[in-house]
DOMAR-891311 format. One record per residue: residue in three letters; x negated, z negated, y of N, C-alpha, C, O in turn. Coordinates in steps of 0.02 Angstrom, whole numbers, plus 50000, padded with zeros to 5 digits. Layout:
alaXZYXZYXZYXZY/...
END
This chain:
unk509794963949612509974971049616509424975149585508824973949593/unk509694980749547509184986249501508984988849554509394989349600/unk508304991349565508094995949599508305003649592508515005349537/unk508275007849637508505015049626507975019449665507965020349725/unk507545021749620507205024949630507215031749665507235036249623/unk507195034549742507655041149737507095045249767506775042849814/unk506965051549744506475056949775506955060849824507505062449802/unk506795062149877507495063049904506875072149946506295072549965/unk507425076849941506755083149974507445086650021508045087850010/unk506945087150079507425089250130507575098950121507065102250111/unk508045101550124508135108050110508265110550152508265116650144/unk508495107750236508485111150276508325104550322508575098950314/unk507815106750377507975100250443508125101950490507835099650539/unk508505105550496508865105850581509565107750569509745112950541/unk510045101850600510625103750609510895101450659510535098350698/unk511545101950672511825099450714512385093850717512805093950672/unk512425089950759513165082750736513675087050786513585090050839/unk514125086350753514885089450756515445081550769515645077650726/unk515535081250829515805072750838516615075050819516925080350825/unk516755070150800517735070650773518035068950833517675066250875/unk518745070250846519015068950898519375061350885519735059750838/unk519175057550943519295051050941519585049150995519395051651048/unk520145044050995520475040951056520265037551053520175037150992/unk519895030751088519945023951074520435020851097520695016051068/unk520665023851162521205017851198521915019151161522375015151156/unk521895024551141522615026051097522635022651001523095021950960/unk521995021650997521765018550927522105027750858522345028450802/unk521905031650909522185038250860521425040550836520895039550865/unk521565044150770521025048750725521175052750731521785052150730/unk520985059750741521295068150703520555066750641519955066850656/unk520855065650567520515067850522520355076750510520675082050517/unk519825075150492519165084850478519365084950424519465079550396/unk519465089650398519865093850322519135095350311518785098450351/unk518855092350240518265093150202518525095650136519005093450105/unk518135100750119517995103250041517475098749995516905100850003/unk517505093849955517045092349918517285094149842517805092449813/unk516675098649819516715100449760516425098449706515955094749722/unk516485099149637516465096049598515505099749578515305105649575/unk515065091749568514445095649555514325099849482514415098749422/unk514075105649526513855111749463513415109849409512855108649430/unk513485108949325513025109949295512935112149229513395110349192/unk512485115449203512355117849150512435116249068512525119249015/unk512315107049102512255101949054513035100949047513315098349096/unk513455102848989513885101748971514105092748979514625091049005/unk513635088148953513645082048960513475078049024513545071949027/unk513195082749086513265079749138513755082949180513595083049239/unk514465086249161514895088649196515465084349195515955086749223/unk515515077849166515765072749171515535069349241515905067949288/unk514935068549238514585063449280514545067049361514705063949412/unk514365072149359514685076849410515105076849449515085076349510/unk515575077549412516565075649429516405068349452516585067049509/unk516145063949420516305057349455515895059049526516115059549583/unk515435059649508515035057549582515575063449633515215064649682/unk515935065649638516095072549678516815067449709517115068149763/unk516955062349656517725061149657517405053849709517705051749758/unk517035052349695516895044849736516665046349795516875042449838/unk516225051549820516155055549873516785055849925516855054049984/unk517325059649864517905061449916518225054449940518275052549998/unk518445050649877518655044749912518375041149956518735039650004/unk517695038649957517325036050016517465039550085517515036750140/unk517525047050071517865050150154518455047350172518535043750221/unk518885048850132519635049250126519735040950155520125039350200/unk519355036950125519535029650139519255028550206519415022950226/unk518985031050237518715030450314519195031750358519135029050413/unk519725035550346520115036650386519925045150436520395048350459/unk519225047250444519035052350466519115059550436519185064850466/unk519065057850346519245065750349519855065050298520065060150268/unk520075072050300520395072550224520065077850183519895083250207/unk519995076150120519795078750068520275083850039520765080850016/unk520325091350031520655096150029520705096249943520195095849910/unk521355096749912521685098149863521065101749826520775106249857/unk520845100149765520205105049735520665109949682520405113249638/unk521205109849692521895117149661521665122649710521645128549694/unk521465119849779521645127749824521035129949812521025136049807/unk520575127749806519835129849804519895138249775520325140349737/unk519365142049806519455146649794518865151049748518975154449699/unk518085149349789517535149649756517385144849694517525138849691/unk517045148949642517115142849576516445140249597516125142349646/unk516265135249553515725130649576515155133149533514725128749532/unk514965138449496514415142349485514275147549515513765150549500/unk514725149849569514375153849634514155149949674513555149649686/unk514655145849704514405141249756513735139249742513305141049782/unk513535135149686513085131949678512275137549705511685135949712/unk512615143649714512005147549742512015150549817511515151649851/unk512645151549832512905152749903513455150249930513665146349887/unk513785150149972514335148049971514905155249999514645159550034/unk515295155549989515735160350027516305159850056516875160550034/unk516105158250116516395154750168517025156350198517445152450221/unk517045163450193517825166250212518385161050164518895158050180/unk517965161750096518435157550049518705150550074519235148050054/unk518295147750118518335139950135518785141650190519245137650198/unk518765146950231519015147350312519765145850294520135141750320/unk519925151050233520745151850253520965147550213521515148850188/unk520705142450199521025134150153520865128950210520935122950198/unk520635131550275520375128050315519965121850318519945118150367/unk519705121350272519095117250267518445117550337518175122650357/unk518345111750358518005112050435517395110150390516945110650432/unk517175108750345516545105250317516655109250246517165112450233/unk516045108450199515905109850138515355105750097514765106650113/unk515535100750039515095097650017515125101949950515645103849925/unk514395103349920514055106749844513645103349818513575097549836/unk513285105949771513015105149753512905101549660513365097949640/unk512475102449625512245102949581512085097949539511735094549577/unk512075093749465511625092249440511335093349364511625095949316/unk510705090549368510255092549302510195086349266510545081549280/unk509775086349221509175079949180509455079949097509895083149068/unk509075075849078509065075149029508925066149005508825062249052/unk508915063548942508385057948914508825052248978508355050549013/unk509255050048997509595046849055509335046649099509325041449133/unk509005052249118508735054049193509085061649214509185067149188/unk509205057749280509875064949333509325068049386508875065049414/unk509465073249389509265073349465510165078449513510595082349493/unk510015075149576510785076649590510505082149664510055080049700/unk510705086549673510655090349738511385091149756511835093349721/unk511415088749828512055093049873511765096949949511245096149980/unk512115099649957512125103150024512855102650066513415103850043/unk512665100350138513345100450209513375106450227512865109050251/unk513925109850221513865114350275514525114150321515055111250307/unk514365118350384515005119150416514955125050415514515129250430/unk515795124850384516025130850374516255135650439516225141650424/unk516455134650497516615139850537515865141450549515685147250537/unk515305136250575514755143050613514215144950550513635146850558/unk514645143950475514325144750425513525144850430513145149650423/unk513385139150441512825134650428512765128350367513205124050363/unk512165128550322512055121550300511785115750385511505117550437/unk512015108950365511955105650402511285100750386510795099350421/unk511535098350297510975096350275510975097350194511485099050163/unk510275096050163510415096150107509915092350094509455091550134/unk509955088450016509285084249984509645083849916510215085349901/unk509125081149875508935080949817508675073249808508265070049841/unk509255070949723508895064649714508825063549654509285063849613/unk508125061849640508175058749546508115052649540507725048749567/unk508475052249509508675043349459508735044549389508725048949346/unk508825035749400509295034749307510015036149335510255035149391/unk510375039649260511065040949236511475034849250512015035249280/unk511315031249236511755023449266511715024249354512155022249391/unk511345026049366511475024749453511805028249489511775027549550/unk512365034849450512545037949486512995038449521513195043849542/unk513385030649543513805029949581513485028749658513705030549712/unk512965025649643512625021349716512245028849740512045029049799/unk512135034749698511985041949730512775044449763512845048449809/unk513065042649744513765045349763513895042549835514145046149877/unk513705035549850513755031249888513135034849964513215035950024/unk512665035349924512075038349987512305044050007512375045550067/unk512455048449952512785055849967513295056050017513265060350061/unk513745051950014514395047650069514025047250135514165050450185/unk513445042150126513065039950192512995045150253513195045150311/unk512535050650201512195056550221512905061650262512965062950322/unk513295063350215513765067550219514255063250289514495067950322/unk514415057850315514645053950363514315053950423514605054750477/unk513585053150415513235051550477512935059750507512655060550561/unk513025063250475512965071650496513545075950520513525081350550/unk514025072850501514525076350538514965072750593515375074950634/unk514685064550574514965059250655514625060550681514715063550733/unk514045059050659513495055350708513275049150716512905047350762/unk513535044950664513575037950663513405036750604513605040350558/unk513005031450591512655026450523513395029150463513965030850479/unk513145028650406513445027350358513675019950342513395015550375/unk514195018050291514105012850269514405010250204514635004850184/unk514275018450172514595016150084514275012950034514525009849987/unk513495014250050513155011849995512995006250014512405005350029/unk513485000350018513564992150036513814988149994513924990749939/unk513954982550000514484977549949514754972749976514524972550033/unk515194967749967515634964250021515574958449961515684959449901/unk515374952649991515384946449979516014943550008516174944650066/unk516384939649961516994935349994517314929249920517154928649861/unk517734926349957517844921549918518504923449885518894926649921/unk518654922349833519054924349763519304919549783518934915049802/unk520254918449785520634913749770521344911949711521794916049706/unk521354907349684521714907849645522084900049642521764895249663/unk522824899249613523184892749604523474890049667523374892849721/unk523844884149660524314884949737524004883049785523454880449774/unk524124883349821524254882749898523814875549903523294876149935/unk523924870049880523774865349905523214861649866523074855749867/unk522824868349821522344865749760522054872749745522074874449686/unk521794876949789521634884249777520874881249744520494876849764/unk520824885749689520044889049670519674890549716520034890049766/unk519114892349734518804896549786518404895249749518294889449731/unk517894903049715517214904649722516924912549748517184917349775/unk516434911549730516164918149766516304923349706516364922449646/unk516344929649751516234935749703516014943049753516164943949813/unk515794945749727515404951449772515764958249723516054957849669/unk515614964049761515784971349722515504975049783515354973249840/unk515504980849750515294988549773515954988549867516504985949873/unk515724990749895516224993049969516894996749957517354996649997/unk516895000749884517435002849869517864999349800518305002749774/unk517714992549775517884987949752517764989549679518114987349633/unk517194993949671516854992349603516114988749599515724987749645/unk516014986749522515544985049494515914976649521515674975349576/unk516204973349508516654968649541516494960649498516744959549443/unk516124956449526516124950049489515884945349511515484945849558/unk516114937449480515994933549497515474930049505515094929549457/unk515274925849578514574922449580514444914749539513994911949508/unk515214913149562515064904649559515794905549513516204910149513/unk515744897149460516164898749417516854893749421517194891349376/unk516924893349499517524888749529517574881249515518094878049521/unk517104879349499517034871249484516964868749538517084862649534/unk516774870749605516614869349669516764873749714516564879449708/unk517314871149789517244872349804516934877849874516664874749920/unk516974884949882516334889049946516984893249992517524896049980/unk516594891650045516754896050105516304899550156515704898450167/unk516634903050180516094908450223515494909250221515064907550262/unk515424913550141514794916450126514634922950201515024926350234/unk514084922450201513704929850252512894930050198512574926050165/unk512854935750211512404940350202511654941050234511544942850291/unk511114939050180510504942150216510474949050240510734953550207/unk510074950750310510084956750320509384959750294509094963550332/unk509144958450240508414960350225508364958250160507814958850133/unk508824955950130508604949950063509384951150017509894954250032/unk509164947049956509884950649905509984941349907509874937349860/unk510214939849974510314932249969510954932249991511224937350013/unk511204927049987511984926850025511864917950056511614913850018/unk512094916050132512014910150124512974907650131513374912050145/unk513194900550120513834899650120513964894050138513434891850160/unk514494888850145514514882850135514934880250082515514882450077/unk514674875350039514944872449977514974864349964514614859649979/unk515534865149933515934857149913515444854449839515754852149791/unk514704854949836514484855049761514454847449760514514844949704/unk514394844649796514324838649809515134837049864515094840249916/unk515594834149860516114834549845516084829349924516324832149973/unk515824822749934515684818949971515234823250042515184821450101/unk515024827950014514634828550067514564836250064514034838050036/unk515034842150089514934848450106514274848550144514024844950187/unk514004856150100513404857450147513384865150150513824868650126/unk512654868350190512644874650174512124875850118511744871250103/unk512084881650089511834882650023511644889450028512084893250050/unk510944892750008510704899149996510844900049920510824895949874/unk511044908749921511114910249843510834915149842510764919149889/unk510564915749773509924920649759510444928949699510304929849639/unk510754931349720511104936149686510524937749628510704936049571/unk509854940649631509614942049575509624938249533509724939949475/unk509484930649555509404925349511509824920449471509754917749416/unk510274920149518511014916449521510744908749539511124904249522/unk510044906549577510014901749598510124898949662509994902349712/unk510374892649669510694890249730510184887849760509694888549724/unk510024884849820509734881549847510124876349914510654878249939/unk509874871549931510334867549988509804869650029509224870750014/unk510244870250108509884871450171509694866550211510184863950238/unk508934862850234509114857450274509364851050238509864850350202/unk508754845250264509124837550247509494835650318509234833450369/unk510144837150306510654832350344511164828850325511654830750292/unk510984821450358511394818050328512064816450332512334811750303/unk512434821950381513154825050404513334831150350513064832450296/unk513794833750376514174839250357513794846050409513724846450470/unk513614850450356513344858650391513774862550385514064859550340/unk514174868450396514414873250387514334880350455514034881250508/unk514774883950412514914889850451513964892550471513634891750523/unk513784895550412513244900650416513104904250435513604907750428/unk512534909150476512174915450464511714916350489511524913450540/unk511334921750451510884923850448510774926850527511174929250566/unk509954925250531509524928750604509194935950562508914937750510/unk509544939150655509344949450611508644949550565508674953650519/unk508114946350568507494946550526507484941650468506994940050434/unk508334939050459508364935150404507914930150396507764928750338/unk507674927450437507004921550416507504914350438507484909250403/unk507834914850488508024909250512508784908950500508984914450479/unk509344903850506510104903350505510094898450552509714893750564/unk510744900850584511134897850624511924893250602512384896250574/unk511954887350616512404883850581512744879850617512514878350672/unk513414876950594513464870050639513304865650594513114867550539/unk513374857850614513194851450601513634847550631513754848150691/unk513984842350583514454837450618513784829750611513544828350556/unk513674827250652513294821250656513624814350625513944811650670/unk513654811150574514174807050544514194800950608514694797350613/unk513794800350643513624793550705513874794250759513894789850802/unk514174801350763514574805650855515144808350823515684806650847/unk515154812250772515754816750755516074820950790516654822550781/unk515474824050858515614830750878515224835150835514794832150803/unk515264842750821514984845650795514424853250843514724857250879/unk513914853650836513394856550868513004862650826512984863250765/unk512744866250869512454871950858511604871050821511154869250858/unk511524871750783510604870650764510514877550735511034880550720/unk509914880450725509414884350721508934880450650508564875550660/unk508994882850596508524881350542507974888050536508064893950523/unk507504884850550506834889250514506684890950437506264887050413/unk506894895250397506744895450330506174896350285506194896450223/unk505574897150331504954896350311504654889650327504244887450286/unk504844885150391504504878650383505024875350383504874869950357/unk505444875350394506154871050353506244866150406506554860850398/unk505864868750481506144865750519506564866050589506264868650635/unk507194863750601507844864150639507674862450721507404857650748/unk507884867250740508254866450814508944865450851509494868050839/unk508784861650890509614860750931509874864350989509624864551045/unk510464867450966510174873151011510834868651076510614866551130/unk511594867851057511954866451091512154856551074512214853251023/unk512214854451176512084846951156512564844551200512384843151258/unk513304843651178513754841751217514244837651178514294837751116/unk514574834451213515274829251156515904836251148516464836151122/unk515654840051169516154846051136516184845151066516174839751037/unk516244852351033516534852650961516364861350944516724865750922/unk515444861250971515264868250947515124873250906514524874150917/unk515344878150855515594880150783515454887250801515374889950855/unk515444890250720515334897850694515054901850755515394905450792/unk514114900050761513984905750801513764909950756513704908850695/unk513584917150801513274922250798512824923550836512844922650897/unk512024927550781511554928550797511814936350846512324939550832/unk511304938450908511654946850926510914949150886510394946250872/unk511214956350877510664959550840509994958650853509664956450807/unk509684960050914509074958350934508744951250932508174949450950/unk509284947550905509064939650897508904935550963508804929450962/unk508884938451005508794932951075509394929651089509344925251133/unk510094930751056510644925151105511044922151048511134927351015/unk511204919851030512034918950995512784917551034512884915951093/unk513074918251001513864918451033514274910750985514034907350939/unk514674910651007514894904950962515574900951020515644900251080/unk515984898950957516804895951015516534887151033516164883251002/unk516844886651086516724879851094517614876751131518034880351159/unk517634869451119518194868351148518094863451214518514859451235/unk517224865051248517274861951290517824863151365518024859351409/unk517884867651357518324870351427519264868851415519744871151446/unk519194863551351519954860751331520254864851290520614862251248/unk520194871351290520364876651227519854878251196519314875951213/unk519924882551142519274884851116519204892151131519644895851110/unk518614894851170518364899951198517804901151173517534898451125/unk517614905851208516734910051167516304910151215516424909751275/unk515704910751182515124908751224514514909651197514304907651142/unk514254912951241513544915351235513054911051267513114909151326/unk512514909351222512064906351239511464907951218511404910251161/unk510784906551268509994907751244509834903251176510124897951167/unk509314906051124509124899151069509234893151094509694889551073/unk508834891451141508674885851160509244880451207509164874951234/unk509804884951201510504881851243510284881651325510384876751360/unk509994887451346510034889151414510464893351448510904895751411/unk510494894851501510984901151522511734901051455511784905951419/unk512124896751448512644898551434513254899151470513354896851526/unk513534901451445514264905351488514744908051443514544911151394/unk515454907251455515994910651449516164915051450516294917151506/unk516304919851389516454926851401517094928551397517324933251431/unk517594923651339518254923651360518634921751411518564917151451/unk519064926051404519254924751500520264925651477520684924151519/unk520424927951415521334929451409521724922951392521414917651400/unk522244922551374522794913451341522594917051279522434922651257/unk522704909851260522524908951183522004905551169521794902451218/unk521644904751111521254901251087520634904751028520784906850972/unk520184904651047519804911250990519324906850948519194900950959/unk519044910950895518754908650848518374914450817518474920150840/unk517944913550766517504915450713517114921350747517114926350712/unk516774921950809516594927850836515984929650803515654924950781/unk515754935350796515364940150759515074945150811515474947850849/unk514324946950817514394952850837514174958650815513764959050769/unk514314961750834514204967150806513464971550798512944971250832/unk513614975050747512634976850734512284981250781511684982350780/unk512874984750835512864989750868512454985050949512084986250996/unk512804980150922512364975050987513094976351067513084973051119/unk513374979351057513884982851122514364976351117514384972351163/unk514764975351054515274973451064515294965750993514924965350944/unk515744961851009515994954750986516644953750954517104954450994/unk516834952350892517434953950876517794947350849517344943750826/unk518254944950844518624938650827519154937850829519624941550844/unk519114929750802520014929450776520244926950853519884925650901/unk520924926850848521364925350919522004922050889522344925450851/unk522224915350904522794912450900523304911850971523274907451013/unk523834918650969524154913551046524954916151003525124919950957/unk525304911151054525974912051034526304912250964526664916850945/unk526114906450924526134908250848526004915450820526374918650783/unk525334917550848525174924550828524514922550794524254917050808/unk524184927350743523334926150764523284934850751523664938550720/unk522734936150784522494941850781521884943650769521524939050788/unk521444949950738520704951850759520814955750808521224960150818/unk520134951950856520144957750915519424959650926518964957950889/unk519374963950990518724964851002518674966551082519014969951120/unk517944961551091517924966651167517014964851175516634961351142/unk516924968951232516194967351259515904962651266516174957951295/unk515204962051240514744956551232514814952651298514584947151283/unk514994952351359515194951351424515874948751411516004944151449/unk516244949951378516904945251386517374953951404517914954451376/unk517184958651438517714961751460517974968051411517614970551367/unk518464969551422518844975951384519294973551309519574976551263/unk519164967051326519664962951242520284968151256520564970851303/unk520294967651168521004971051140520854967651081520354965051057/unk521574968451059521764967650976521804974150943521974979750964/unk521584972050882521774977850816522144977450770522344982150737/unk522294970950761522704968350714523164962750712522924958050744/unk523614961650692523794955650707524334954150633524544958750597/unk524474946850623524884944750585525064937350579524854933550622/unk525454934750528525664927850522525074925150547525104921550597/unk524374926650511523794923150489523384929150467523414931350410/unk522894932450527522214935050504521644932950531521634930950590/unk521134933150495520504927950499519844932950489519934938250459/unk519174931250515518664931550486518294938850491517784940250461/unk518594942450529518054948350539517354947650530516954943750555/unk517284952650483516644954150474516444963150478516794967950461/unk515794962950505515534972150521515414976150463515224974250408/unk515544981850482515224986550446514644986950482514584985150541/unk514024990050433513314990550456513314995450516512814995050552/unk513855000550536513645006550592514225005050636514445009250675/unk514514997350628514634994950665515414999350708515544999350769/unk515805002750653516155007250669516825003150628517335004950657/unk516935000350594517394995250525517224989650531516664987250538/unk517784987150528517874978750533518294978450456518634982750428/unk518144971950436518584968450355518674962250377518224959950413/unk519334957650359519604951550368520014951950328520124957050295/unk520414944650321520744943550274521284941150311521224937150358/unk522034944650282522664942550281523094940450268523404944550235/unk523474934350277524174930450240524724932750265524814932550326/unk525114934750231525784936050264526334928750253526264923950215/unk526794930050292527144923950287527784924650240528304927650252/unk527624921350187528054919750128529084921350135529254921750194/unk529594921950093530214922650145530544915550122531064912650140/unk530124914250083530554905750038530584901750083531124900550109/unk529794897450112529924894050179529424895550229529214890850263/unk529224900550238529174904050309528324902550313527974904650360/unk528114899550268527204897650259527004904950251527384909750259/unk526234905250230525634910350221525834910950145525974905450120/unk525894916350103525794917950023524984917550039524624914750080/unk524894922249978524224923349969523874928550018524164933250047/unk523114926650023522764929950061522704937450036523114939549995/unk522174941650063522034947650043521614951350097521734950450156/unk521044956350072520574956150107520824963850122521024967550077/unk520784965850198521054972250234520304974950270519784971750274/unk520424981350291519784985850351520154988950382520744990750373/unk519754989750425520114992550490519704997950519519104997050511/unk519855002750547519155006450602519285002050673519784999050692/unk518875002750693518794998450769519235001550845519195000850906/unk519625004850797520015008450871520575003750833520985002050877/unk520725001450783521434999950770521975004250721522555002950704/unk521595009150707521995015650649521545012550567521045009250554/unk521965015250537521895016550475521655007450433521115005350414/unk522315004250434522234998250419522264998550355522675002550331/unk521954995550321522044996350220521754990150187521264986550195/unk522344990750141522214982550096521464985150043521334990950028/unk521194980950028520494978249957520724978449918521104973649926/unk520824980349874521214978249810520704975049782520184978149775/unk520754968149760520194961149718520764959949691521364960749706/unk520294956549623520624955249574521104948949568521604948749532/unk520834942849614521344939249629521324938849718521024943049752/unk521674933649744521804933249831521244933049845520864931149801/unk520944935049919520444935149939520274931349980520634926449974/unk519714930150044519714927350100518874927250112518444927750068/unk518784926650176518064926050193517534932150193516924931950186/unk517894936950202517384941550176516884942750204516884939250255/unk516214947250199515544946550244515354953250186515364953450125/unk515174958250237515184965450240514194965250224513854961750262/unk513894968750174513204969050167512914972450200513284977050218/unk512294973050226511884982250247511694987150214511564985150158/unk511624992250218511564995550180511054995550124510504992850133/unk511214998750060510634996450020510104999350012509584996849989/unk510185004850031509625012050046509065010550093508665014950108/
END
């Protein structure tokens, strides 16, 4: 990843968070009617670039499900007053609850971009800053601008300026392609990692590093897990074992991964702990069960992870060291791929009952499960960084003979509203949501 250099100058520091009205138990939004306008500038040749950044802004709202972005026909103030005051009566009676502005300059492919928040009824700026870059970066400014402009009027982390790692699928059913491919959170800058000769499943994400770790068929006899270096495009294998590793991820300080291991001599499969600086493994879970896909919790003291010792497969939290574990699922059915969340509160996963599967979510404790989704076949939740959006991938069931078509990667907000397909260039699956890049 290019670096982005940003001078960022605060123009006002004191404002206030304005929370949206939220149901959770009803899974309802009332979206905030926002004005974002197109940035002001002088430079005939950066009034192109302007318009973009103003237009990716709006969509990054618009795609959250929280606001709507107001028709820029009704607009009333032109954007060379604004750019010096705003006149707010103008915003009131188009009812705009928010107001995004602002400006840009440069020259030689260097921008500098200023906006300002305001809310428009107690006609206040909320916030404003200033950023210079290169002319090429001015989408991932569009993206922070998103951040900024989200987490000032929720109150909650941003999470546009991210990218979503997942696996690309292509060809039938019973001989799919799978390699990796990564893009922007709003499904640009879009391409491939690996060039399908082998192959990968459930890539995740360093939380500190431009690494991705996954598991791969490169060796055909013997699946393993594998670190990938995005700047570099170099692979690395994790760990000499002389079994099968899968189902990855990363520990919150990124130094260590958590994995399973099938033992080729037992052929139950178990929980280990790899150290990535001395390259050396711990065991964390030690039973003739069949223990798979944990999760680190944010603070790194526990992981979660399904096991089928209790005859189904349930979830379970346990210390590193496989102490104090316990059961947190407690509903019918059978769960899988649990994740938790960055917020540290809550645990989210797949659920198979009644020829159903679903994503659900409930408390790190096991209590308050619900579903958000459900279908033939959905899989694989993965977080948004503010821990407010979930992404998984969906098969619907075919009408020829009643199987899964192709996958496709969906988000959700965590109440259950505003479900929306990825558009990738071919089927999707596996996806694993980045942190922010800022």
């Amino acid at each position: 990843m290019k670096k982005v250099f940003l001078i960022t100058l605060f123009l006002f520091s004191s404002f206030k968070i304005h929370s949206l009205e939220v149901t959770l138990t009803q899974g309802s939004v009332k979206p905030t009617p926002i004005a974002v306008t197109e940035l002001f500038s002088k430079n005939s040749q950066l009034t192109q670039v302007g318009k973009n950044i103003s237009t990716v802004i709006s969509d990054n709202l618009e795609r959250s499900g929280l606001f709507i972005p107001l028709d820029k026909k009704a607009f009333i103030q032109d954007t060379s007053s604004l750019s010096e005051n705003p006149r707010f009566e103008d915003w009131k009676v188009i009812k705009a609850q928010h107001l995004v502005s602002g400006k840009i300059s440069g020259s030689n492919g260097k921008i500098s971009v200023e906006f300002r928040l305001y809310d428009v009824f107690q006609q206040k700026q909320l916030v404003g800053k200033k950023y210079q870059t290169s002319e090429k970066n001015w989408r991932r400014v569009a993206h922070i601008i998103s951040d900024s402009v989200f987490k000032n009027i929720t109150g909650e982390g941003g999470y546009f300026d991210t990218r979503i790692v997942y696996v690309a699928e292509t060809g039938p059913k019973e001989n799919k392609q799978k390699r990796l491919a990564i893009m922007d959170q709003d499904q640009a800058n879009h391409r491939f990692l690996t060039d399908g000769s082998y192959l990968v499943l459930t890539p995740r994400f360093s939380p500190n590093s431009q690494k991705i770790t996954y598991m791969s068929y490169v060796n055909r006899n013997n699946p393993r897990v594998y670190i990938f270096d995005i700047e570099t495009g170099k692979q690395e294998i994790v760990g000499e074992f002389p079994g099968m590793t899968f189902a990855p991820r990363f520990s919150p300080d990124g130094n260590k991964i958590v994995m399973s291991y099938t033992d080729p001599d037992i052929g139950n499969s178990e929980i280990y702990i790899l150290d990535l600086k001395t390259r050396i493994s711990s065991r964390v879970t030690n039973n003739s069960a069949i223990d798979v896909s944990a999760s680190f919790s944010p603070d790194g003291k526990n992981i979660v992870f399904n096991s089928d010792r209790s005859g189904r497969r349930h979830l379970y939290v346990t210390n590193l060291d496989g102490e104090n574990t316990k059961r947190i699922s407690r509903e019918s059915g059978s769960y899988y791929t649990p994740v938790w969340s960055p917020r540290g509160d809550m645990i989210a996963f797949t659920k198979q009952e009644g020829g159903q599967f679903y994503i659900g979510v409930m408390e790190k404790d096991g209590s308050n499960e619900r579903m958000i989704a459900k279908s033939f076949h959905v899989e694989g939740p993965t977080w948004a960084p503010n821990g407010r959006f979930l992404m998984y991938f969906k098969e619907e069931r075919t009408d020829q003979d009643g199987s899964g078509g192709e996958s496709s990667l969906y988000s959700i907000d965590l109440t259950g509203y505003n479900e929306r397909r990825v558009i990738t260039p071919l089927g999707g699956s596996d996806p694993a949501w980045s942190p922010l890049m800022h």
